[in-house]
C-alpha positions as a Markdown table, in Angstrom:
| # | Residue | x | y | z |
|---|---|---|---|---|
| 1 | Unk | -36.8 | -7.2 | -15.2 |
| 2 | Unk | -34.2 | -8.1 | -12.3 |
| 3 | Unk | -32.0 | -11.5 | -13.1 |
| 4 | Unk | -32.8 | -13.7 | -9.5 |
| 5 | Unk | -29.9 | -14.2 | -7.0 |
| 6 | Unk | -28.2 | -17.9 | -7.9 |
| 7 | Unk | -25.0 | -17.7 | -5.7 |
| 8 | Unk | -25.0 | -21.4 | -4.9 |
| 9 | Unk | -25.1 | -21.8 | -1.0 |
| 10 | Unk | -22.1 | -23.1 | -0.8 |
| 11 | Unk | -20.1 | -20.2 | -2.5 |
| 12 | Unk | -17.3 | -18.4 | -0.5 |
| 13 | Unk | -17.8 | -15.2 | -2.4 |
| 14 | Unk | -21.0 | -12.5 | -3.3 |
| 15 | Unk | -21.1 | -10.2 | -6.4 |
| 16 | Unk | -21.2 | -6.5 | -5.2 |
| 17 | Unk | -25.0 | -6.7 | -6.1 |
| 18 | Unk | -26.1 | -9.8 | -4.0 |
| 19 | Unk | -23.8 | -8.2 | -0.9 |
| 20 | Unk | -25.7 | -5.0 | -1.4 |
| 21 | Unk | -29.0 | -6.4 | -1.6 |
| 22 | Unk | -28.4 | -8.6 | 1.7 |
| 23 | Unk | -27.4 | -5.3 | 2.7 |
| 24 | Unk | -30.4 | -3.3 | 1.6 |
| 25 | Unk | -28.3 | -1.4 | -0.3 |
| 26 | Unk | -29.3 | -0.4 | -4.2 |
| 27 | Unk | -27.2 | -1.5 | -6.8 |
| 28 | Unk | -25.2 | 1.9 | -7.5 |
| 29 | Unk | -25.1 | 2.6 | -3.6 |
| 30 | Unk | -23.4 | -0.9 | -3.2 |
| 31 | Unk | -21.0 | 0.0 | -5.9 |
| 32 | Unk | -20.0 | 3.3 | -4.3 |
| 33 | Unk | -19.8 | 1.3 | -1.1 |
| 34 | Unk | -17.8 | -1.1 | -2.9 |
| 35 | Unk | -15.1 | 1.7 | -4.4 |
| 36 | Unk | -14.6 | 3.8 | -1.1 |
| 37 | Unk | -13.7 | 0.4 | 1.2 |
| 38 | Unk | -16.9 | 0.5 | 2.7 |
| 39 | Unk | -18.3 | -3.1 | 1.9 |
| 40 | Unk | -14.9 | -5.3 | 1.6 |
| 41 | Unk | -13.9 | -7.1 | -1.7 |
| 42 | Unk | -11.4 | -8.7 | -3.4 |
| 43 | Unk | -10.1 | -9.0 | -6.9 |
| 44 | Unk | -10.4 | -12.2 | -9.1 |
| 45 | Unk | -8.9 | -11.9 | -12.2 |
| 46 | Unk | -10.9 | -9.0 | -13.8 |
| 47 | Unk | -14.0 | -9.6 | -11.4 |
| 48 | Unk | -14.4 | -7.7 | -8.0 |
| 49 | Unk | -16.2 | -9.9 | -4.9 |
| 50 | Unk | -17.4 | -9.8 | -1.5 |
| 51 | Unk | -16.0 | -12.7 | 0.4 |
| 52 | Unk | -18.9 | -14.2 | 2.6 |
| 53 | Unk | -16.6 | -14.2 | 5.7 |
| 54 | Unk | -15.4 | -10.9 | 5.6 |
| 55 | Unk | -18.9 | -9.0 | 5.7 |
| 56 | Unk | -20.0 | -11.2 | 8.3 |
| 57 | Unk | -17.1 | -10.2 | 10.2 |
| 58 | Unk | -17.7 | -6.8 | 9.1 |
| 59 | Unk | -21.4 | -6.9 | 10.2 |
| 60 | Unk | -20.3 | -8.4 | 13.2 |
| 61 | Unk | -18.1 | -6.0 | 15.0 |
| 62 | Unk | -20.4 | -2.9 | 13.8 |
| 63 | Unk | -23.3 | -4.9 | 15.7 |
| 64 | Unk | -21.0 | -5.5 | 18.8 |
């Protein structure tokens, strides 16, 4: 059974799961994205994250 998504609304970062699913991605395709640069992320301590405003930028100029 899949846990829900509970990223608060107001958070300014995504696990590499909840960016892939707004992505459409499955969980080990977001990962790969993840590790070859595709989906941007940043390192917090031992965790790895998708800031919000950089795949929205991202998403952005592939759309424009």
């Amino acid at each position: 059974m899949h846990k829900p998504i509970t990223t608060h609304p107001d958070a300014l970062v995504l696990t590499i799961r909840e960016a892939g699913l707004k992505l459409g991605l499955s969980k080990s395709a977001a990962y790969a994205a993840a590790a070859k640069g595709e989906i941007p992320t940043v390192r917090i301590g031992t965790r790895i994250r998708v800031p919000k405003d950089a795949l929205n930028r991202m998403l952005n100029r592939e759309t424009a």
